[in-house]
C-alpha positions, -999 to 999 in steps of 0.1 A, spaced: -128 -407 641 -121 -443 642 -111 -461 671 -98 -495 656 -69 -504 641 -73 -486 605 -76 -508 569 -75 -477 548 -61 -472 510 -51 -441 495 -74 -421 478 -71 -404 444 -67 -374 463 -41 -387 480 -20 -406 448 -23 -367 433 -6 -351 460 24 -375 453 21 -373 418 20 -337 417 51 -332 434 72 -362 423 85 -360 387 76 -388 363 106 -405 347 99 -432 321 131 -433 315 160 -444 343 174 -413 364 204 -413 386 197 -401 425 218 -393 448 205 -407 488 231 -398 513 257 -401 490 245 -438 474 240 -434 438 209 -458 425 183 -453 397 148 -446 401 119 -449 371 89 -441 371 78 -420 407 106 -428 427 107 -467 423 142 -486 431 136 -519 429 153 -534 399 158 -504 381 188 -502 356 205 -479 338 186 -466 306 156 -486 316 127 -472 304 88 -479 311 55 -468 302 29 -445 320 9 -472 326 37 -494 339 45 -463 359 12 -467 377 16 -498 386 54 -490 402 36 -467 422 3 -484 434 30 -510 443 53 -490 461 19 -472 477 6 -506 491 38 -514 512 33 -478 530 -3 -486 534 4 -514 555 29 -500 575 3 -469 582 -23 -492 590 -6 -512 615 -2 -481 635 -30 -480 666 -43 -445 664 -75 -427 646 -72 -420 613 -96 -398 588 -90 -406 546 -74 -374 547 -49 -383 576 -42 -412 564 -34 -401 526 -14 -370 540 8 -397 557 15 -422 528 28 -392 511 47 -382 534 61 -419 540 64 -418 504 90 -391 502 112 -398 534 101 -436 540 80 -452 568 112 -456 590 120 -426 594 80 -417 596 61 -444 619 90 -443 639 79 -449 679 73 -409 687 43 -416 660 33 -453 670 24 -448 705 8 -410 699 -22 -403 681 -25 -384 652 -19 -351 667 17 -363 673 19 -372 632 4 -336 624 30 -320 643 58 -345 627 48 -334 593 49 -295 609 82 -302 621 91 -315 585 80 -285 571 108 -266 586 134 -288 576 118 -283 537 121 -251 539 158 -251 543 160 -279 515 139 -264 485 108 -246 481 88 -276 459 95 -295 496 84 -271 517 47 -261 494 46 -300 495 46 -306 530 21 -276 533 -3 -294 510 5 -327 535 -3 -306 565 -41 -290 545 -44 -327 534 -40 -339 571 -63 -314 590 -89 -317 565 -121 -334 577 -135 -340 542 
């Protein structure tokens, strides 16, 4: 493993396991966060998205790979080893509850043992939430301990 600060991307590998578990909307949707209502389009994007907005797939790429390099950089400022698979593991799971509440300090001064068992720790919560969460943060935790 690495022993530098890390200047990874996301792999495919790692875009598919969002993409397979986040539901494409070219059109505007209504969510609900903690009782603020806002609109998303495309995978999850906020930013200046309006009601019956609507965008293409390719467009929708281009949210995301967006939206993907602001978690990137918030991963990679984190001092500890990462492998590709660690590393894209985390951006998804930074992508579905935000690097706040992810890199917060318990993960910044750990390694990546201390991640791996934050994303176990999540898997518990998903399970009480819905069973798409809960397969997703299983496929986070394969992701994370794989070496290839």
């Amino acid at each position: 493993m690495p022993d530098v600060l890390s200047h990874l991307t996301i792999s495919e590998r790692g875009t598919e396991l969002i993409t397979s578990y986040v539901p494409l909307h070219l059109t505007s949707s209504t969510v609900s966060d903690r009782g603020y209502k806002h609109y998303i389009i495309g995978w999850s994007h906020a930013s200046g998205v309006y009601k019956g907005m609507t965008i293409t797939t390719d467009a929708a790429c281009s949210l995301l790979a967006s939206d993907i390099a602001l978690i990137e950089a918030d991963i990679n400022a984190i001092y500890a080893p990462l492998t590709q698979s660690m590393f894209d593991a985390l951006c998804s799971l930074c992508f579905d509850f935000g690097t706040v509440r992810v890199l917060d300090g318990r993960t910044r001064i750990g390694a990546a043992l201390r991640a791996r068992k934050w994303i176990d720790a999540w898997k518990g919560f998903a399970r009480l939430a819905t069973n798409n969460n809960f397969k997703w943060r299983n496929a986070e935790m394969t992701l994370f301990i794989d070496d290839g």
